[in-house]
C-alpha positions as a printed Julia matrix, in Angstrom:
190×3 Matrix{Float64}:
 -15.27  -19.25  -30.27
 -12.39  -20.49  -28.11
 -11.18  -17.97  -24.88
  -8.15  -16.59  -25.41
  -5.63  -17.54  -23.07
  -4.59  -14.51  -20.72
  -1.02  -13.74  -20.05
   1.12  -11.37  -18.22
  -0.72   -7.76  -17.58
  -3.97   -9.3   -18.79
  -3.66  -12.49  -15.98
  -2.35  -10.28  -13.32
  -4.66   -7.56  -13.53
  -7.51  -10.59  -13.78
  -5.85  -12.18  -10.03
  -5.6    -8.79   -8.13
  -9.26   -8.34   -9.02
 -10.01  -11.79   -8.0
  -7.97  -10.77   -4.34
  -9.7    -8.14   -3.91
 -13.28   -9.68   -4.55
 -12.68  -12.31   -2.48
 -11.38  -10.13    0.6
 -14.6    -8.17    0.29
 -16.33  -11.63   -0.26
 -14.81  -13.74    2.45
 -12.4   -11.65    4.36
  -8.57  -12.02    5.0
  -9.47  -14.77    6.98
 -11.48  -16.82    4.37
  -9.25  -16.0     0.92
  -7.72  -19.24   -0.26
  -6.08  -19.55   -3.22
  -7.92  -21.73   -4.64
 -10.86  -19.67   -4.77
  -9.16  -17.02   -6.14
  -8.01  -19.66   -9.08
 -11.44  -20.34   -9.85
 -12.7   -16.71   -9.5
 -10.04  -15.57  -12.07
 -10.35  -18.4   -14.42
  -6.68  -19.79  -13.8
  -5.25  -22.9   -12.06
  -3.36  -22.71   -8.43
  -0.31  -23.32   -9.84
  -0.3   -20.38  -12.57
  -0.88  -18.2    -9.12
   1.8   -20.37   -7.28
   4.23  -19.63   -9.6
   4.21  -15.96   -9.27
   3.16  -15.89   -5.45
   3.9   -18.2    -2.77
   0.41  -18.47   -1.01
  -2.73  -16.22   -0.07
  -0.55  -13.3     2.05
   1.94  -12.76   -0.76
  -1.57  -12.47   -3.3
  -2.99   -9.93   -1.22
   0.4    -7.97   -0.71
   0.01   -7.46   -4.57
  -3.64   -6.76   -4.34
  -3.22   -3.79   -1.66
   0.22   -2.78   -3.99
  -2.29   -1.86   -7.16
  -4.44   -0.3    -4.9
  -2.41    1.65   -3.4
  -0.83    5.29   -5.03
   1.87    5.02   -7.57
   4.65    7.11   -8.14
   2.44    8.69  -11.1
   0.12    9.95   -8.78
   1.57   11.87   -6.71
   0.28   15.5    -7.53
   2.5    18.56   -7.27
   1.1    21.37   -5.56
   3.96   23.37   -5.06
   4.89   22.63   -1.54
   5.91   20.19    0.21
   2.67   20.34    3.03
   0.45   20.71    0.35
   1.96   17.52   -1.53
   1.78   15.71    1.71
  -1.66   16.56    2.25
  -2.64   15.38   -1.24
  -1.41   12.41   -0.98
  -2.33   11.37    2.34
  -5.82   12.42    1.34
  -5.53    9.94   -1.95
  -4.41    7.41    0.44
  -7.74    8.07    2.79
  -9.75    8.02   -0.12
  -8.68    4.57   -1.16
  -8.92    2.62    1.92
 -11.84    0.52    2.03
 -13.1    -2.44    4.7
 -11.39   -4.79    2.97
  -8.31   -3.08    2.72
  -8.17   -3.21    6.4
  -8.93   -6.27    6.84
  -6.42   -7.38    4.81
  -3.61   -5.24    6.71
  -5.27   -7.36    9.87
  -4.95  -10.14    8.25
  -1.16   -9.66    7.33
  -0.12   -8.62   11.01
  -1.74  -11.34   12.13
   0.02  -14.07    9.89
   3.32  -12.08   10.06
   3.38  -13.33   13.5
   3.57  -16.38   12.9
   5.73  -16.8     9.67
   9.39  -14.99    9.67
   9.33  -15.6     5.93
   6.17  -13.37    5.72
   7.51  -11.01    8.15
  10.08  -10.65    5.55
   7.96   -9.97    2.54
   6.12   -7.37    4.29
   9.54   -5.83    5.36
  11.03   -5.84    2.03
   7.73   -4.32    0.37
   7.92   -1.78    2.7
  11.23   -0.86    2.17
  10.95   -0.48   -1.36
   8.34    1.99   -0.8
  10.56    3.77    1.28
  13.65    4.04   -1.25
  11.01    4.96   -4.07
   7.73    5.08   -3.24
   5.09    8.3    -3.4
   6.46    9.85   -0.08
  10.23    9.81   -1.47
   8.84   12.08   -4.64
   6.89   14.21   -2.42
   9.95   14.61   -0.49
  12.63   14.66   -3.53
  10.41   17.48   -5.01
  10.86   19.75   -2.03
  14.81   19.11   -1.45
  14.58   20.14   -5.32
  12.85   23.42   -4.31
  15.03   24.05   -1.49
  12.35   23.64    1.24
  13.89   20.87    3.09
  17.56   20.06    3.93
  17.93   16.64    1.98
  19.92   15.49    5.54
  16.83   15.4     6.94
  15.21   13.21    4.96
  16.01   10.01    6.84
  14.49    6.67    6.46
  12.32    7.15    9.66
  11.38   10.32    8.45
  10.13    8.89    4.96
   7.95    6.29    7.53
   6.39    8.56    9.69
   3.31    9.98    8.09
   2.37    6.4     6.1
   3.13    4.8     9.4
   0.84    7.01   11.32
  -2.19    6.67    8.78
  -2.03    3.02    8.48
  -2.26    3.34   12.39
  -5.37    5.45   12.2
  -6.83    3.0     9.93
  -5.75   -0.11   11.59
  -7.3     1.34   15.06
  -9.98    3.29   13.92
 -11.26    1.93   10.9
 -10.59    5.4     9.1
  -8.76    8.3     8.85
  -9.92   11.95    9.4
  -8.59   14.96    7.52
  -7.96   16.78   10.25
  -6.07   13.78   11.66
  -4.05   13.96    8.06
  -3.64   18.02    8.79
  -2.12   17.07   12.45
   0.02   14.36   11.02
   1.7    16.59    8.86
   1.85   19.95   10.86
   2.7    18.29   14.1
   4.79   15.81   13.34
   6.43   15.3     9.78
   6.47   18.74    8.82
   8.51   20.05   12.19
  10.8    16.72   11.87
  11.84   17.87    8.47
  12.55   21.41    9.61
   9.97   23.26    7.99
């Protein structure tokens, strides 16, 4: 019986899988795309067509790894939302996820086009990722002025975790607890 040729969700799903194997396989530093080709049972140019080389593959790879929109839990608060999700964020972060992020500084350095990518990703996390629910929920409740919900405030507290990660190889929960009742939680008023 012949395989079935995969398409769309089915071949996408079937790469990041084959990123993310390979990372904890070989590293950042040893991905190519050819061997993530021949791990998900495609050719380099069905990957090249979608992705320009290895960074942009792993950009998607840490994307479906990383919270969506969906979940985001509602606790009622906005600290308590925070807290969730910085805590679903903790709980995903692997060795290979940080070696990846290592990975990505490291090449960002040295390609402007890169350094682009990652810039655009991250902005599109800020105009509608997890944190801008969090925080849309508690302008809705009246919590937090929505003036203060600045793009450097939407930053801070994903900015300071993937610091604690990228330094320490991990984040602590009572390092999430100080992020948000030292910092994010007094720049947003509350």
């Amino acid at each position: 019986m012949a395989e079935t040729r995969r398409r769309g969700e089915a071949l996408e799903a079937a790469i990041v899988d084959a990123v993310w194997a390979e990372l904890a396989e070989s590293g950042y530093a040893g991905l190519t795309v050819g061997a993530v080709a021949e791990r998900a049972r495609t050719s380099k140019a069905v990957l090249y067509r979608r992705w320009p080389g290895r960074a942009a593959l792993v950009i998607a790879a840490l994307s479906q790894h990383a919270p969506s929109t969906e979940d985001v839990p509602d606790t009622g608060t906005l600290r308590g939302d925070l807290l969730a999700l910085l805590r679903t964020i903790a709980a995903g972060v692997s060795a290979r996820s940080i070696d990846a992020l290592w990975g990505l500084l490291t090449e960002t350095a040295r390609d402007p086009e890169l350094a682009a990518l990652v810039r655009t990703q991250l902005a599109e996390l800020q105009r509608s990722g997890p944190i801008v629910v969090v925080f849309d929920r508690a302008v809705a409740r009246g919590e937090v002025d929505a003036a203060r919900v600045t793009s450097r405030l939407l930053r801070v507290a994903p900015d300071l975790v993937r610091n604690e990660l990228m330094l320490y190889g991990a984040i602590t929960d009572a390092a999430i607890v100080e992020i948000v009742d030292q910092v994010v939680l007094p720049l947003a008023g509350v």
